[in-house]
PDB file of N, CA, C, O and CB in Angstrom:
ATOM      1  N   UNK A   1     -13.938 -32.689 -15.322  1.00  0.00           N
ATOM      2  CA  UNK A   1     -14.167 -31.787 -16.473  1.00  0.00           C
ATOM      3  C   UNK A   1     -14.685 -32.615 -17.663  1.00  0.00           C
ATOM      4  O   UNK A   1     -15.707 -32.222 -18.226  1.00  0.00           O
ATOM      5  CB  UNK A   1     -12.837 -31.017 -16.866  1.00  0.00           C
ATOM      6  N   UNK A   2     -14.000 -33.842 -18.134  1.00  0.00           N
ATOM      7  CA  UNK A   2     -14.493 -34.987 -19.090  1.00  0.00           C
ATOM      8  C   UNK A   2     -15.959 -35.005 -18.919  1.00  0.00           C
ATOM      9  O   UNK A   2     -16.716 -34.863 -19.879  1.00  0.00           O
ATOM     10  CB  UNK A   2     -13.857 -36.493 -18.752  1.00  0.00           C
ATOM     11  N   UNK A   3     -16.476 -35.224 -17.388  1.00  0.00           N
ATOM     12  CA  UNK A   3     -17.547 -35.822 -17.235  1.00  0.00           C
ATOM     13  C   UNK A   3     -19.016 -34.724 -17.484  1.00  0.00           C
ATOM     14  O   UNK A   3     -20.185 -35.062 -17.670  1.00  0.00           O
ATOM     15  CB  UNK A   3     -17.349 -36.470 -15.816  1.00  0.00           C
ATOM     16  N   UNK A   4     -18.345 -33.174 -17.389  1.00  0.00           N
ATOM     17  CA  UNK A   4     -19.666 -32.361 -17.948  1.00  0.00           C
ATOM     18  C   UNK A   4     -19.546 -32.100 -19.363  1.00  0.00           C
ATOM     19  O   UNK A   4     -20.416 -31.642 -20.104  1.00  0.00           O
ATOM     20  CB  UNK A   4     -19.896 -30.913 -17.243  1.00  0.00           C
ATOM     21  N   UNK A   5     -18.043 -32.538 -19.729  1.00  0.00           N
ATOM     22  CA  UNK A   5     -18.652 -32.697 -21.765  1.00  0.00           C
ATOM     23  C   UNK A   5     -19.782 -33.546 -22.092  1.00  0.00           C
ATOM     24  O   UNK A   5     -20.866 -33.536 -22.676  1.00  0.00           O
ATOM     25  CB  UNK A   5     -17.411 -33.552 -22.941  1.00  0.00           C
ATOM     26  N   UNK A   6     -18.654 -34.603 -21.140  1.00  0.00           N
ATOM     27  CA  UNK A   6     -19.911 -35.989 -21.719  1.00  0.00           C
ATOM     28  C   UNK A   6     -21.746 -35.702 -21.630  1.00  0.00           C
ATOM     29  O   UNK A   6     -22.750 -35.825 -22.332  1.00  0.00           O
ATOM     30  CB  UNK A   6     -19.658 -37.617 -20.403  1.00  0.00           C
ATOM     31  N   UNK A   7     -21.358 -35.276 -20.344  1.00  0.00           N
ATOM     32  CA  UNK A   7     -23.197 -34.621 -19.954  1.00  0.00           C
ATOM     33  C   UNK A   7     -23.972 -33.581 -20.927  1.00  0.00           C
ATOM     34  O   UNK A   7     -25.093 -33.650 -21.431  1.00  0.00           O
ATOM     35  CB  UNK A   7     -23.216 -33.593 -18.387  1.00  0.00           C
ATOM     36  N   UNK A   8     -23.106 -32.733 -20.993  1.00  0.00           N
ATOM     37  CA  UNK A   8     -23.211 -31.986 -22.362  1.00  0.00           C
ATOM     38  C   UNK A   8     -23.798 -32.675 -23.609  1.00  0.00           C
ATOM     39  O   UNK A   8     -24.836 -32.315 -24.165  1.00  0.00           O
ATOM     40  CB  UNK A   8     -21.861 -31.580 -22.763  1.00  0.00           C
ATOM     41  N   UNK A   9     -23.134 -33.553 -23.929  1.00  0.00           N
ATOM     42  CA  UNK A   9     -23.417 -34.311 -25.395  1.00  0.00           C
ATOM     43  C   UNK A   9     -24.613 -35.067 -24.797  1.00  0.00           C
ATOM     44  O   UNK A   9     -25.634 -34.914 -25.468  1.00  0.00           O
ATOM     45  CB  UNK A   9     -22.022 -35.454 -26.147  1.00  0.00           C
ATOM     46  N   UNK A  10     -24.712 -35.622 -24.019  1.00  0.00           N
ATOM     47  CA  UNK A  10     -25.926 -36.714 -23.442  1.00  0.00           C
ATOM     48  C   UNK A  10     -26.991 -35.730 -23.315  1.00  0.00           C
ATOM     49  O   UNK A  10     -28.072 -36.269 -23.548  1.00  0.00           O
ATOM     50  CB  UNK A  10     -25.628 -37.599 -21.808  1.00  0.00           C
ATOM     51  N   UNK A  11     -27.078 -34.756 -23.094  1.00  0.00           N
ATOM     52  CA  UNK A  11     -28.077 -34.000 -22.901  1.00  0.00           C
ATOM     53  C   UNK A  11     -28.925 -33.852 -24.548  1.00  0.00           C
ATOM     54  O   UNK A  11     -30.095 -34.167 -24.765  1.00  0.00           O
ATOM     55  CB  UNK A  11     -27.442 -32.596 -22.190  1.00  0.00           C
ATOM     56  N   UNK A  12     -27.960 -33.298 -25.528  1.00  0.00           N
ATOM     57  CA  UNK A  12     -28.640 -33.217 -26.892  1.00  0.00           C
ATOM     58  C   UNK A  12     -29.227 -34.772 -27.003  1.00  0.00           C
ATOM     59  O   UNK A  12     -30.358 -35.241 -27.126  1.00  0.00           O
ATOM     60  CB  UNK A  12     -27.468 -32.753 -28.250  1.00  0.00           C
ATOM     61  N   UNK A  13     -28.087 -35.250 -26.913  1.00  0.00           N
ATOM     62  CA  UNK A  13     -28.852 -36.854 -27.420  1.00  0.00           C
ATOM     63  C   UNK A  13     -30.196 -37.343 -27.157  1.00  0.00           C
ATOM     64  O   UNK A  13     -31.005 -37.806 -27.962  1.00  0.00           O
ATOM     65  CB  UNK A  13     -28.170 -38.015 -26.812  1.00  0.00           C
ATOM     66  N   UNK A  14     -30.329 -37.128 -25.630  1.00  0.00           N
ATOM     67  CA  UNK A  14     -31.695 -37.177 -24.903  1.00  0.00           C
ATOM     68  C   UNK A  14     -32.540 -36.259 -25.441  1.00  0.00           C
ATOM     69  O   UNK A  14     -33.622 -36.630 -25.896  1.00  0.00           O
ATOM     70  CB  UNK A  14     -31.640 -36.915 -23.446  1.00  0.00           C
ATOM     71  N   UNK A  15     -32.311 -35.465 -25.453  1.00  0.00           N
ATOM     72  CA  UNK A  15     -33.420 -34.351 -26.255  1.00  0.00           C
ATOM     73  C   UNK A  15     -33.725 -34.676 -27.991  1.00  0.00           C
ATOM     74  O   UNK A  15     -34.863 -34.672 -28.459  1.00  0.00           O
ATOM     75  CB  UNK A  15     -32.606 -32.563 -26.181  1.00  0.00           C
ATOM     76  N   UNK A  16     -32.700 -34.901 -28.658  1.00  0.00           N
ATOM     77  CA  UNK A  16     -32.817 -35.582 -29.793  1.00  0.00           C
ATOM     78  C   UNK A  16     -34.065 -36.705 -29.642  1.00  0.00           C
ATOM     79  O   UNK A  16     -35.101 -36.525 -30.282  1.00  0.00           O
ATOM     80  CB  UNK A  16     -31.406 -36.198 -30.100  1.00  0.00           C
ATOM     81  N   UNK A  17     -33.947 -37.593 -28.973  1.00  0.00           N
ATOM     82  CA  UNK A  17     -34.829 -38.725 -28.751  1.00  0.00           C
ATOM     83  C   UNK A  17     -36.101 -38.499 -28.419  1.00  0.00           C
ATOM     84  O   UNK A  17     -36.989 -39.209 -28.892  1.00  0.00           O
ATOM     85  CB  UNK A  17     -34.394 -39.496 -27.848  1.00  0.00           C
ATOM     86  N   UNK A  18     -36.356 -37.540 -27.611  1.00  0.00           N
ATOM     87  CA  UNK A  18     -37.324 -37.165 -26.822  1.00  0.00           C
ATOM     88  C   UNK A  18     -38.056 -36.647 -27.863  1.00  0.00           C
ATOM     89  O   UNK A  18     -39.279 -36.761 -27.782  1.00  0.00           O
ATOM     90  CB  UNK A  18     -37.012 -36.308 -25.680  1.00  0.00           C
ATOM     91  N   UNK A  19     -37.410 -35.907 -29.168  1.00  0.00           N
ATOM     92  CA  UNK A  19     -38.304 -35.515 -30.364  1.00  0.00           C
ATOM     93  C   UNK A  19     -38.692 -36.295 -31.119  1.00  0.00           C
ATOM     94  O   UNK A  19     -39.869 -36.317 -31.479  1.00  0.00           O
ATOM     95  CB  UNK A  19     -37.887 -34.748 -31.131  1.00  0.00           C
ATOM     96  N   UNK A  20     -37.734 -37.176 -31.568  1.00  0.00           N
ATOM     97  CA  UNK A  20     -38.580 -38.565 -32.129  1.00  0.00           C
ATOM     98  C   UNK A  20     -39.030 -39.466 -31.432  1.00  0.00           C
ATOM     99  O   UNK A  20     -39.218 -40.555 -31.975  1.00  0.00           O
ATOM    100  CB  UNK A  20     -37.958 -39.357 -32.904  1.00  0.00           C
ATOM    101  N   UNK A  21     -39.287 -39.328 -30.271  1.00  0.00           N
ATOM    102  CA  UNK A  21     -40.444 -40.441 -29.337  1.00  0.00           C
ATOM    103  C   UNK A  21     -39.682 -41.935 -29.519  1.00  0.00           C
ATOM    104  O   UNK A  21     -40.212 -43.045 -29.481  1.00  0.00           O
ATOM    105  CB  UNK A  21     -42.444 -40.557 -30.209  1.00  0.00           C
ATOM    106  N   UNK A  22     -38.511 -41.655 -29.692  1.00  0.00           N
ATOM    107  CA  UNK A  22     -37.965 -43.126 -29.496  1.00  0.00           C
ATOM    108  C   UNK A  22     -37.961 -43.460 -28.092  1.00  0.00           C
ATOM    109  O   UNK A  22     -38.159 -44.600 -27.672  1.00  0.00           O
ATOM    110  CB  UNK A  22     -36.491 -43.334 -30.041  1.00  0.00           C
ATOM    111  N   UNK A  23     -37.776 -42.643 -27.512  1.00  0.00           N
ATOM    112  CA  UNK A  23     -37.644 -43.035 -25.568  1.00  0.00           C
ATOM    113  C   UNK A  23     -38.220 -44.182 -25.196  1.00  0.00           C
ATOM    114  O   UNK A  23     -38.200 -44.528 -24.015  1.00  0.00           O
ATOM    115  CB  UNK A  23     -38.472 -41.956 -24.446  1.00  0.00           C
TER     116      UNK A  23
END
């Protein structure tokens, strides 16, 4: 259950990034 929060939050993060082209 921990591990699809975490995925959860990793998901914005990645998408966060993906908008500022930091990737």
């Amino acid at each position: 259950m921990l591990k699809k929060e975490q995925e959860n939050i990793k998901i914005p993060c990645i998408k966060r990034q993906e908008k500022h082209g930091s990737l």
